[in-house]
C-alpha positions as CSV (number, residue, x, y, z in Angstrom):
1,X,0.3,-13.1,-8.1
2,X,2.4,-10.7,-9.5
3,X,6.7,-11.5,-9.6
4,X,9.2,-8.6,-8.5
5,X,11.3,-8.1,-11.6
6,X,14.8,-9.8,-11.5
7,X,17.5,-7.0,-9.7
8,X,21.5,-8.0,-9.8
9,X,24.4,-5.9,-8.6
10,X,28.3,-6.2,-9.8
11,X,31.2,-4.6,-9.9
12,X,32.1,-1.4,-12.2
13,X,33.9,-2.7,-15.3
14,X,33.4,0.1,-18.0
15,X,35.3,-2.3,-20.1
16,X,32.4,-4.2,-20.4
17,X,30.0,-1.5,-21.0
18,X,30.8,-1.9,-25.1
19,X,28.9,-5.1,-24.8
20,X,25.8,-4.2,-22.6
21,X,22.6,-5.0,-24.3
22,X,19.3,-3.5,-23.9
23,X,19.0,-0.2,-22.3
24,X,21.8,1.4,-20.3
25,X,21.4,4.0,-17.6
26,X,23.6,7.0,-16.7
27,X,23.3,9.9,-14.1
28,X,24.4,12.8,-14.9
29,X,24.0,16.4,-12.4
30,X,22.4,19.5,-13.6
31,X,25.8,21.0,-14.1
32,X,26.2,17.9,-16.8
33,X,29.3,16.4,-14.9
34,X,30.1,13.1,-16.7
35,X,31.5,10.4,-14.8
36,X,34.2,7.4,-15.4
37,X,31.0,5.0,-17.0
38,X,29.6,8.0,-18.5
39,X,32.6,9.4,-20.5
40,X,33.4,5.6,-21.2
41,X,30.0,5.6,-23.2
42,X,30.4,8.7,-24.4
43,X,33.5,7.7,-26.0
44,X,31.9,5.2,-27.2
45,X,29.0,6.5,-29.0
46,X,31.3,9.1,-30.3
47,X,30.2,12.1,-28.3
48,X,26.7,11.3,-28.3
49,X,26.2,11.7,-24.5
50,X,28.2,15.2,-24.3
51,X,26.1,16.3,-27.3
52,X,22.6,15.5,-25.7
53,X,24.0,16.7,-22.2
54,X,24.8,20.1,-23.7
55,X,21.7,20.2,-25.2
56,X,18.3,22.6,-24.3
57,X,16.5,19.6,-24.0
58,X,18.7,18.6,-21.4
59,X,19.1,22.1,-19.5
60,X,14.7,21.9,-19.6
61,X,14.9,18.2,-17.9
62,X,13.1,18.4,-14.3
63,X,15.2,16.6,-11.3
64,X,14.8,13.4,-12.1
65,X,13.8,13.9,-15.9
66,X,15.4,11.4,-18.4
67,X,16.7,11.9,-22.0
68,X,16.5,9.0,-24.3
69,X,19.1,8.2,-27.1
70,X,18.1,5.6,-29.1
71,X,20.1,2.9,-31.5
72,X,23.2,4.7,-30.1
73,X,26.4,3.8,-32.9
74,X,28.7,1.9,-32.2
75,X,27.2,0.2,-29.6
76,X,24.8,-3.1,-29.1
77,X,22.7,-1.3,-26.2
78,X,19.1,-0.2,-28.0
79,X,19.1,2.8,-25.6
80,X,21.1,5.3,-23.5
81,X,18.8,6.7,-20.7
82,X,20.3,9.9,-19.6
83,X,18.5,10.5,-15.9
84,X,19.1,14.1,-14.6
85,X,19.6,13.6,-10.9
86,X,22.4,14.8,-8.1
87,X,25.5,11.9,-7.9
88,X,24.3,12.3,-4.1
89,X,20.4,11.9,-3.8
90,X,18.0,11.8,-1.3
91,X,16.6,8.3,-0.4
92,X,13.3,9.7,-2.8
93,X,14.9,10.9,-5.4
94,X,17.3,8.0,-5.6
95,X,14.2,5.7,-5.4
96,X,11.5,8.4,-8.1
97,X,14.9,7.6,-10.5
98,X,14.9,4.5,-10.4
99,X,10.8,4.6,-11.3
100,X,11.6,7.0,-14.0
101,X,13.7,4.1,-15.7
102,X,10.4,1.7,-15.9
103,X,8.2,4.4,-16.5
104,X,9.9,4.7,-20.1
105,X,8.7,1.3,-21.0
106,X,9.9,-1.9,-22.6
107,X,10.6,-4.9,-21.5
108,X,14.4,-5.5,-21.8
109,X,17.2,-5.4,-19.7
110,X,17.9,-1.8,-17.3
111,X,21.5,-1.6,-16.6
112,X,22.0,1.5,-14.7
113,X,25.6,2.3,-14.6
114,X,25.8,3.6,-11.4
115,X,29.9,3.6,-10.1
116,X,29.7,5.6,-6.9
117,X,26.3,6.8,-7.0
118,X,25.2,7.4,-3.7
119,X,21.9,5.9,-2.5
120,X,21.7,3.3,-5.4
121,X,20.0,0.6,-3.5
122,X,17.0,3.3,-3.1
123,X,17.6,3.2,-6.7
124,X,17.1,-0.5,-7.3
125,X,13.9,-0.1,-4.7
126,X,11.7,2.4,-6.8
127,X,12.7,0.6,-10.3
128,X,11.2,-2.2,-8.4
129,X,8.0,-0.4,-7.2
130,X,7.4,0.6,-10.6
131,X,7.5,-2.1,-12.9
132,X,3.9,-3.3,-11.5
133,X,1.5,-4.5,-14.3
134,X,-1.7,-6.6,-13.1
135,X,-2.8,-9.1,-15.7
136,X,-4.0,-12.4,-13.9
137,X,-7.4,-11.6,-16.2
138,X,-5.7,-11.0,-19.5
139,X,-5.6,-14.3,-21.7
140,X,-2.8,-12.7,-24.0
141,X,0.2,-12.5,-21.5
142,X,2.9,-10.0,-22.1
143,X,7.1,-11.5,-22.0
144,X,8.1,-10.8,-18.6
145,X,10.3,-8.3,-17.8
146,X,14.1,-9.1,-18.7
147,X,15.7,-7.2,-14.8
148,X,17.0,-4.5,-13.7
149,X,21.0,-4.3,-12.8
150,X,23.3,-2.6,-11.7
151,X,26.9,-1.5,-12.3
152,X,28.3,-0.5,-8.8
153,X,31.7,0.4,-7.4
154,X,31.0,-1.6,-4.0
155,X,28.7,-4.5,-5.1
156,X,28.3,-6.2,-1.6
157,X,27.8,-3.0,-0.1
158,X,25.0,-2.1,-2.3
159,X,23.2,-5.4,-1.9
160,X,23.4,-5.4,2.1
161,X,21.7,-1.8,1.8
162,X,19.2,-2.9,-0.8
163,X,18.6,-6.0,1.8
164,X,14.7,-6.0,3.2
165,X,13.4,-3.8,0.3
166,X,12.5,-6.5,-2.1
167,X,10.5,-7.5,1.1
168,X,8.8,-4.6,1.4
169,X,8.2,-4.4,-2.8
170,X,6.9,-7.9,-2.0
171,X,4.5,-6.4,0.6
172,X,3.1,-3.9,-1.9
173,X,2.8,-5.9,-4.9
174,X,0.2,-8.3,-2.6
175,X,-1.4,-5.2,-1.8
176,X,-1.9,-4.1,-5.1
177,X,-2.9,-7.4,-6.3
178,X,-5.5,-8.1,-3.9
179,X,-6.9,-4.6,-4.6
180,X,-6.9,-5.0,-8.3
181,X,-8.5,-8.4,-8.2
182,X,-11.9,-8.5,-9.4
183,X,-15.0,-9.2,-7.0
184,X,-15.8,-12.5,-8.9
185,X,-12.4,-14.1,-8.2
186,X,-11.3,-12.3,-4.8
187,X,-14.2,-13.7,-2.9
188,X,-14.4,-13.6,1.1
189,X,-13.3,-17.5,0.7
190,X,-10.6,-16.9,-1.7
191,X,-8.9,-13.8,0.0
192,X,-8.9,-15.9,3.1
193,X,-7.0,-18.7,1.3
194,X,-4.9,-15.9,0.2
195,X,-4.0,-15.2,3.4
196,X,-3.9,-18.4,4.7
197,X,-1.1,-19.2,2.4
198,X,1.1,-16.8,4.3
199,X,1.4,-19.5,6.5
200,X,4.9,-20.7,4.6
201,X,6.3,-17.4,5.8
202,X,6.1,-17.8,9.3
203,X,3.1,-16.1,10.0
204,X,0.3,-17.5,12.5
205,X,-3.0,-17.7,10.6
206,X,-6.6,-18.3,11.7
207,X,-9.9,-18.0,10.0
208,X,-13.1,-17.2,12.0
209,X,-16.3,-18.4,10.3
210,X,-19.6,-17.3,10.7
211,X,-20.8,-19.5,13.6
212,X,-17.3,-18.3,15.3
213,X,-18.4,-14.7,14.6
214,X,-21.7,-15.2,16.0
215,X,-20.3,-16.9,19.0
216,X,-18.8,-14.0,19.7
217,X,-21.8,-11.6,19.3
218,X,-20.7,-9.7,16.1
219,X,-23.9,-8.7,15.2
220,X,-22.4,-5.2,13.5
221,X,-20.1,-6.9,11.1
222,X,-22.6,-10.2,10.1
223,X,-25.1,-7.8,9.4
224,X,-23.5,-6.6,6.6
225,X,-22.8,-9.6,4.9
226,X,-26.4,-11.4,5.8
227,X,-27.5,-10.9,2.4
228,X,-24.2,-11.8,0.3
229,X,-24.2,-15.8,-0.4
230,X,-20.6,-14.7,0.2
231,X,-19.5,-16.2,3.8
232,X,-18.5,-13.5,6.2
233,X,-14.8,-14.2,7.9
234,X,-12.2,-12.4,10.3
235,X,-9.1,-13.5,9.4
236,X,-6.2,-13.1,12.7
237,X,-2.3,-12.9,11.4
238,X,0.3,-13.0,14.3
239,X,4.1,-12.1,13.5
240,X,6.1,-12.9,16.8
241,X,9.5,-11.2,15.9
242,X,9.6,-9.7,19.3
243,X,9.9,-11.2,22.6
244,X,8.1,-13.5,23.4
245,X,4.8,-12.7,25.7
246,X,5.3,-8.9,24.4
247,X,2.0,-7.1,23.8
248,X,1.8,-6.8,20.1
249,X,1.0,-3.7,17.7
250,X,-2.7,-4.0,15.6
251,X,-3.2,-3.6,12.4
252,X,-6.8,-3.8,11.6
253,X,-8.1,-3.8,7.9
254,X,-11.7,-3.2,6.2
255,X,-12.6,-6.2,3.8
256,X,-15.6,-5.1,2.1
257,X,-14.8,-7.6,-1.2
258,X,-17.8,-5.8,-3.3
259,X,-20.1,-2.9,-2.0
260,X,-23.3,-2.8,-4.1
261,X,-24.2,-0.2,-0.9
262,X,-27.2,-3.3,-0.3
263,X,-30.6,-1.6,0.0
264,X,-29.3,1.8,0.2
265,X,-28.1,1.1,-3.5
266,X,-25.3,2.5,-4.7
267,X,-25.8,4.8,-8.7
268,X,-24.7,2.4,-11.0
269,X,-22.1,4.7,-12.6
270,X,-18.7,3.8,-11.0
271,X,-20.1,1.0,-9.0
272,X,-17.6,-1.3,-10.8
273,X,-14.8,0.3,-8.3
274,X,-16.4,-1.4,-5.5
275,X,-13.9,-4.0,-6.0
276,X,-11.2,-2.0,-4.4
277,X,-13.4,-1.7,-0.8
278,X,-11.0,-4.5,0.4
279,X,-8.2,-1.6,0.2
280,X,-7.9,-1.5,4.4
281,X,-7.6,-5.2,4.7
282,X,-5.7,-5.4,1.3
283,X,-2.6,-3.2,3.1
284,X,-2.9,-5.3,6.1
285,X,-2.0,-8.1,4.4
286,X,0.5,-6.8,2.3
287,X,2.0,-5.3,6.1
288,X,1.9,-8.2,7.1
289,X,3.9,-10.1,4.4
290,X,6.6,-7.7,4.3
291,X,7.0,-8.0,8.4
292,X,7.2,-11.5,7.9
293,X,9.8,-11.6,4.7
294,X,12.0,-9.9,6.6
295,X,12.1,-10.9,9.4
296,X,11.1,-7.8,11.5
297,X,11.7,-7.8,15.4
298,X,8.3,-7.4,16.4
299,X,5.4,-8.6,17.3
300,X,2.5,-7.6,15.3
301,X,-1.1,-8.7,14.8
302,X,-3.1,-8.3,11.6
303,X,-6.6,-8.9,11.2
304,X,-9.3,-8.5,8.7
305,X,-13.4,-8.3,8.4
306,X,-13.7,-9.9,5.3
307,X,-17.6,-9.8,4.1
308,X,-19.5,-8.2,0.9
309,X,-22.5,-6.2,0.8
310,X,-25.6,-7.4,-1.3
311,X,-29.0,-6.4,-1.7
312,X,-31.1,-9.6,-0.9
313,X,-34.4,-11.1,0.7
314,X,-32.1,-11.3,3.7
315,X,-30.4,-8.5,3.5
316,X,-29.9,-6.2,6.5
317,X,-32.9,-2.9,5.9
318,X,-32.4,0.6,7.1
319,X,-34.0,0.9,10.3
320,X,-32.7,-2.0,11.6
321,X,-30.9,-2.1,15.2
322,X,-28.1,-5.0,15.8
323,X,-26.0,-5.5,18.6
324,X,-22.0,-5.1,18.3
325,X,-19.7,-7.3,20.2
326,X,-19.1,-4.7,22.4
327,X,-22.6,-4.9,23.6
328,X,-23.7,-1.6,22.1
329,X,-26.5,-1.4,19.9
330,X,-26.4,0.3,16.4
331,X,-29.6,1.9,14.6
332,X,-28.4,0.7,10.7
333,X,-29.5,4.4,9.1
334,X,-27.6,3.8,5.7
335,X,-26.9,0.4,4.5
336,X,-24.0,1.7,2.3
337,X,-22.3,3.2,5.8
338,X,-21.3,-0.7,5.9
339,X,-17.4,-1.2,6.5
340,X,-17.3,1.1,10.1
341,X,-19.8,-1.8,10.6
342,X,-17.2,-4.6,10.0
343,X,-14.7,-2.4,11.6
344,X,-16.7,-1.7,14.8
345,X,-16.5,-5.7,16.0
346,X,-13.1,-6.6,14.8
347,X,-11.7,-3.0,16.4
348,X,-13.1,-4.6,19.9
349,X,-12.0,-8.0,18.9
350,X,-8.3,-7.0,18.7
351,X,-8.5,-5.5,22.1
352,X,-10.3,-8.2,23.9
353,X,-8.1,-11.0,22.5
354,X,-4.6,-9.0,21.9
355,X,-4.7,-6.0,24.4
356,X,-2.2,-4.3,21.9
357,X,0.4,-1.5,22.9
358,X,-1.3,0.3,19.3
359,X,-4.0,-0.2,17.2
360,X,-4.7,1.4,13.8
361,X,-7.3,0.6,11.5
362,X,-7.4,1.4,7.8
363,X,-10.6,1.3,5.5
364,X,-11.9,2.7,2.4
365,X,-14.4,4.6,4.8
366,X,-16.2,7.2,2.7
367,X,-16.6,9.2,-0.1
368,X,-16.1,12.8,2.1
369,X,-12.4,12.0,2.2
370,X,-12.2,12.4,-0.9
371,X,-14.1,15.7,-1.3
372,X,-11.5,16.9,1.6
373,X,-8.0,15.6,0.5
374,X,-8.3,14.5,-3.1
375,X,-6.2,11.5,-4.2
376,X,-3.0,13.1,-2.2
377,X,-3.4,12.2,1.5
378,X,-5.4,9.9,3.5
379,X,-7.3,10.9,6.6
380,X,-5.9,10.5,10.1
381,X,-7.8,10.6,13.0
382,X,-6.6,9.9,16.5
383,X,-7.2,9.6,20.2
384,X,-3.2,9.7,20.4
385,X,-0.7,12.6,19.4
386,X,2.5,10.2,20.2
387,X,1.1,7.2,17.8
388,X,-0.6,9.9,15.4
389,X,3.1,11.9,15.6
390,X,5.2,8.9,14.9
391,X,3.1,7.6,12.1
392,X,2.9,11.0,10.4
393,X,6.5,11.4,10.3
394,X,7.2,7.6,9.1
395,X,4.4,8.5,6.3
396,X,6.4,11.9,5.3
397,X,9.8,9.5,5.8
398,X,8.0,7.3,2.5
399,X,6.2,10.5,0.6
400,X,2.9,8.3,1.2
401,X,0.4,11.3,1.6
402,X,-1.1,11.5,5.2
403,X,-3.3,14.5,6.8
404,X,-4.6,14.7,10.6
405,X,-8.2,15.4,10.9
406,X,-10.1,16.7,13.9
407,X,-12.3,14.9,16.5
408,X,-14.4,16.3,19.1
409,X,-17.7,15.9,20.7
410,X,-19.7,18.1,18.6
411,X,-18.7,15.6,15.9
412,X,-20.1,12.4,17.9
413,X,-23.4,14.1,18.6
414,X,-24.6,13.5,15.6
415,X,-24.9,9.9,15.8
416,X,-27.1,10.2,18.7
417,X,-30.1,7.8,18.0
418,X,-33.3,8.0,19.1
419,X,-34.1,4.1,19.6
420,X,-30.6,2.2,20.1
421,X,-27.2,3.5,21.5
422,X,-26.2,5.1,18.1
423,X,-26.6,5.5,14.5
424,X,-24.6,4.2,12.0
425,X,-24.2,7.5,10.0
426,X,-24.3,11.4,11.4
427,X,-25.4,13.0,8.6
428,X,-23.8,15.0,5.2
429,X,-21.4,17.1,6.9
430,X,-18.3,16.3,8.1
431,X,-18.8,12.9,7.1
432,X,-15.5,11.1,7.5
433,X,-15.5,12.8,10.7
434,X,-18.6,10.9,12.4
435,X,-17.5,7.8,10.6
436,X,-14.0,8.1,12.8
437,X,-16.2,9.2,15.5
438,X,-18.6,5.9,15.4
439,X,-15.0,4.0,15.4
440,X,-13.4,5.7,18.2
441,X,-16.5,4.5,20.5
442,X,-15.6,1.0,20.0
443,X,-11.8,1.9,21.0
444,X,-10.6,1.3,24.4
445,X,-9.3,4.8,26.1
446,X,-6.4,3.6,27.4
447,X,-5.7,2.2,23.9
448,X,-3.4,4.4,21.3
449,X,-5.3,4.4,18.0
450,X,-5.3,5.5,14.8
451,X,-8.0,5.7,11.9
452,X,-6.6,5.8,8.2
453,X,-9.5,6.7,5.8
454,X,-8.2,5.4,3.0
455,X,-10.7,5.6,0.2
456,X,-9.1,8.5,-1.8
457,X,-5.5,6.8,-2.0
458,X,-6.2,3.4,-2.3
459,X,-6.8,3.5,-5.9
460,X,-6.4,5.8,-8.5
461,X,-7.2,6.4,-12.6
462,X,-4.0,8.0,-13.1
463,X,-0.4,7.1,-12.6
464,X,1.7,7.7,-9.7
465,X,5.3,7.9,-9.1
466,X,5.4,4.6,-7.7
467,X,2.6,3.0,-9.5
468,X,0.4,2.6,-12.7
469,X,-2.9,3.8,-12.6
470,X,-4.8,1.3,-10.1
471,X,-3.9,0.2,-7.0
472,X,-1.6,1.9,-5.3
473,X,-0.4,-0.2,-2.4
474,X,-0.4,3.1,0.0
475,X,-0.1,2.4,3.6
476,X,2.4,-0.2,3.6
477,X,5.7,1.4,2.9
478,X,4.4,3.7,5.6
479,X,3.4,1.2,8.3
480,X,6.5,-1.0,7.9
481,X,8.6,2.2,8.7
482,X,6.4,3.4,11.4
483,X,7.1,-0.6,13.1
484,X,10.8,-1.0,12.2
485,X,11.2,2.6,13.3
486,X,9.1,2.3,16.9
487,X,8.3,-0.9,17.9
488,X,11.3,-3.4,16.9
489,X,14.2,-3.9,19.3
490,X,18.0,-3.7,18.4
């Protein structure tokens, strides 16, 4: 799995700055104030900084922009990295910076010379986020990353700020690797061993198997998996950070490992993105593994529907009717309408076993999201304004993109079926609308839920501010703010 890059803090010394190697950072306001490291290199490099800070190119520079000087004389440093940004940043544009910094590429040593820069823990945090790079498949490795550090006035102080975020980048990266992996190697088996290994953080883990699954009458989730030679699983997590015999808070994820779209084929072109239709239970995990590293003071359930959807002899037909563990009975319409399938039975497994003060579900649901919110925002849907409220504002606190979409009953008329209790699908419009409306009838009503259509946000083919093109890890900087802001004690 992919390794954080190496991140140290000590104390200013701008006698030492003659003697930096690799690339050194400054931060320098619009107005071009220097400061004491940043007219320390300038004097070193003969002026070079006041020149380039003078300069148009400078003046053009976006909040945030950067302004590379490279082979500056006199110095051993390969680079000065002038980044255009406020001494007093907000949290974002401390931690968009710090991304800026990796985004310029290279592999040697960062050393952003920071003094009193305010927020530079937030700066350490995006430079993290950033220097992702997924290449488990590649036989030709790249040299790893030589860190990032920084030069700080108040060392300690910065490190006891920074304190929880590598567990959080740690979170993400999992995310991001799990979403990235290809179908062949991410199997149902092997992404429960993945998660099974969180064991060594604390974490509780169990693994339901198919004759589990079918003890329990999950006829809506096997289904989809009947003709994979892929076993289907529902993998539980349990963090108890909280006290003890607390309800917890449910996080429920869509595994979907490959989605051919089995006998409702999917058009070949594109189909090799399936991979990513883990993307709900992919941010699960990585939740989950960030609650656990550190430490939160909460208790929080995870669990996954891990399965993959083949067309086979066996495989489930339109037209068929199965029975969901609820006891409701779905007419399959659309084979490819699989993952609210999945969803469906683990939704009412959580609330049966874990009768959670929350519950929100994320999947790579459908296609329509897309059409309605791009790649910017996922699509909310609720039965709650409180929880929808809260996580809205904890999503808008971590600039992960996040949009409430309506609900109504006009909506769930259209999966009214004509021989079982519903259909799977409700028609072409307002498509991730029934979807969240076929979900919401296997949710408790006294239970707060949410629905996170994830599909447009999961995965992308360009880069991001936090991310190279790919997975994105979106979701779990959000979730682990809206726990550690709502549900953990002092």
């Amino acid at each position: 799995m992919t390794a954080l890059i190496p991140v140290d803090f000590f104390a200013t010394d701008i006698d030492a700055i003659k003697d930096l190697e690799g690339r050194l950072a400054i931060f320098v306001p619009p107005a071009g104030t220097l400061d004491t490291t940043a007219k320390r290199l300038n004097r070193l490099t003969r002026g070079s900084v006041a020149r380039a800070v003078s300069s148009d190119a400078f003046e053009a520079l976006e909040d945030g922009g950067t302004l590379v000087l490279s082979f500056p004389v006199n110095i051993p440093a390969e680079a000065v990295i002038i980044v255009k940004t406020a001494r007093r940043p907000s949290a974002n544009e401390a931690r968009k910076a710090g991304a800026a910094l990796i985004k310029l590429g290279g592999k040697s040593k960062i050393t952003a010379l920071c003094g009193n820069l305010r927020r530079a823990h937030e700066l350490a945090y995006g430079a993290l986020l950033r220097a992702y790079e997924y290449t488990d498949q590649k036989t030709a490795q790249d040299t790893a990353h030589e860190g990032f550090g920084l030069m700080v006035n108040a060392p300690d102080d910065v490190k006891a700020a920074f304190e929880g975020l590598d567990a959080l980048a740690e979170g993400v990266f999992f995310t991001r690797d799990l979403v990235n992996m290809p179908a062949n190697v991410l199997t149902t088996t092997e992404f429960a061993k993945q998660l099974t290994d969180l064991k060594k953080l604390g974490l509780k883990v169990e693994v339901l198997e198919e004759k589990d699954l079918e003890k329990l009458g999950m006829g809506s989730l096997l289904c989809v998996g009947q003709g994979s030679d892929s076993p289907s699983k529902v993998i539980v997590m349990e963090w108890e950070g909280g006290e003890k015999g607390d309800k917890p808070f449910a996080f429920v994820g869509k595994g979907v490992v490959f989605d051919t779209g089995g006998i409702s084929l999917k058009p070949a072109g594109g189909m090799e993105d399936m991979t990513m239709d883990m993307g709900g239970a992919g941010v699960v995990a990585g939740v989950m593994k960030s609650l656990a590293m550190r430490k939160a003071k909460a208790n929080v359930v995870g669990l996954v529907g891990l399965v993959e959807n083949m067309p086979s002899g066996n495989a489930v037909r339109p037209g068929d009717v199965v029975t969901s563990m609820k006891g409701d009975t779905i007419e399959v319409i659309n084979t490819d309408a699989e993952g609210r399938l999945v969803l469906a039975d683990v939704l009412w497994y959580a609330q049966e076993r874990f009768e959670p003060l929350g519950m929100i579900n994320l999947a790579t649901l459908t296609g329509a999201i897309i059409i309605g919110l791009g790649h910017e925002n996922a699509g909310v849907f609720s039965n709650n304004d409180a929880l929808s409220n809260a996580f809205l504002k904890a999503a808008n606190t971590e600039e992960e993109g996040a949009w409430r979409m309506p609900m109504g009953k006009a909506y769930d008329d259209q999966l009214k079926s004509r021989i079982a209790d519903m259909k799977n699908v409700g028609g072409r419009p307002a498509g991730s609308i029934t979807a969240a409306q076929f979900l919401q009838r296997f949710v408790k009503p006294e239970t707060p839920w949410i629905h996170l259509d994830i599909a447009g946000v999961a995965s992308v083919k360009a880069d991001t501010d936090f991310a190279p093109k790919g997975a994105t890890g979106w979701g779990v900087r959000a979730l682990n703010r809206l726990i550690m802001d709502n549900f953990e004690g002092e």
